[in-house]
C-alpha positions in Angstrom: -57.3 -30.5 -29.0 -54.3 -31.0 -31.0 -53.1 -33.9 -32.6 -49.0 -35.5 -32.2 -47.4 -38.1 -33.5 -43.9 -39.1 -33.2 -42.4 -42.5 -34.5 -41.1 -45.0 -31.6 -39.6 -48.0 -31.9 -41.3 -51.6 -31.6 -39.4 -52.2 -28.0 -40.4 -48.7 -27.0 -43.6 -49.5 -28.0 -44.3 -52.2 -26.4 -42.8 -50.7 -22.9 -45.9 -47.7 -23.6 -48.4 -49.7 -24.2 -47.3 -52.1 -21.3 -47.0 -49.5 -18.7 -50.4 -47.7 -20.4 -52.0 -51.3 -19.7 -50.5 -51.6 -16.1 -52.3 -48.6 -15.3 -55.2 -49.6 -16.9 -56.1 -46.5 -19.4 -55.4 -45.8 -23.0 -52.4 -45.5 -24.5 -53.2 -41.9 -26.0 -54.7 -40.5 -22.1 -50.8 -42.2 -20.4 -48.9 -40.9 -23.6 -50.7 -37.1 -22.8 -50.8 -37.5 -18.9 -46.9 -38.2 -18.9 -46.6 -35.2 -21.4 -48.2 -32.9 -19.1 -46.2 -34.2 -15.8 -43.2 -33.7 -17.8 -44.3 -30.0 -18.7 -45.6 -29.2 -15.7 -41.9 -30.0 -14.5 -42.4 -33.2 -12.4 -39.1 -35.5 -12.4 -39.3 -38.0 -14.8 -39.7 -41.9 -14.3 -37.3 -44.0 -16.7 -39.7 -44.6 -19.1 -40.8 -40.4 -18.8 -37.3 -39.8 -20.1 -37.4 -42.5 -22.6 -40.7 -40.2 -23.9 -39.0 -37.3 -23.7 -36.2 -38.9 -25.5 -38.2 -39.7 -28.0 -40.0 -36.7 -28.3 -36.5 -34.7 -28.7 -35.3 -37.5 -31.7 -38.5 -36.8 -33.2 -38.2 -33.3 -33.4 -34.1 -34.0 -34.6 -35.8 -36.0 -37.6 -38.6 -33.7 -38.7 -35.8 -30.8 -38.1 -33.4 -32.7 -40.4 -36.1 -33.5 -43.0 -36.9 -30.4 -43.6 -32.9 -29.1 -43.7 -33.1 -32.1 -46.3 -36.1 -30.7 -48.4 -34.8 -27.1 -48.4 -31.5 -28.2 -49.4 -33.2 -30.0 -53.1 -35.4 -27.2 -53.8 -32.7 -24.7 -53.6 -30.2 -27.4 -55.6 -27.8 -27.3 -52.5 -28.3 -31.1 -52.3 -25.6 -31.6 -54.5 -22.7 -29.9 -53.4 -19.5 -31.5 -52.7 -17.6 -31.8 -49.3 -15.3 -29.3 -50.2 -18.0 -26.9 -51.1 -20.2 -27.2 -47.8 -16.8 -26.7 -46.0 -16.1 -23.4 -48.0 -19.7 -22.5 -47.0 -19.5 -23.2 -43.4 -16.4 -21.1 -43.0 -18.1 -18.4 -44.6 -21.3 -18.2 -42.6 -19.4 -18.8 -39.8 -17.2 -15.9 -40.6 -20.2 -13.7 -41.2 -21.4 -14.4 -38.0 -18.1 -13.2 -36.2 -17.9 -10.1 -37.7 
């Protein structure tokens, strides 16, 4: 079985682990169950979109980490506004022609 992780914060949770205890199972068994129902398509309680929330900021951060990480080992960390303008135009140029 694979392992994920994502970061939540402490009033998030505390709402999963309250609504995990209200149901009376482990937090890891409500976190997967309300995974799958939300895979499988099933409309989501308020607190199955808060996950899925979540899940979507969590992917956001790792996405942006790694834009970050690329960005220092190529030296592209470094550039000026005026320079990631003049490269944004020119990708976005590239990509009309």
């Amino acid at each position: 079985m694979a392992t994920l992780s994502f970061h939540a914060s402490p009033v998030t949770a505390r709402k999963i682990r309250s609504a995990a205890r209200k149901r009376g199972i482990p937090m890891s068994r409500f976190l997967r169950e309300t995974a799958e129902r939300a895979a499988e398509g099933e409309p989501l309680s308020g607190l199955g979109r808060e996950l899925e929330k979540l899940a979507i900021d969590g992917l956001a951060f790792a996405a942006l980490a790694r834009v970050r990480s690329r960005a220092a080992a190529t030296g592209l960390d470094k550039m000026t506004p005026r320079q990631i303008t003049a490269v944004i135009k020119a990708t976005r140029g590239a990509r009309r022609a």
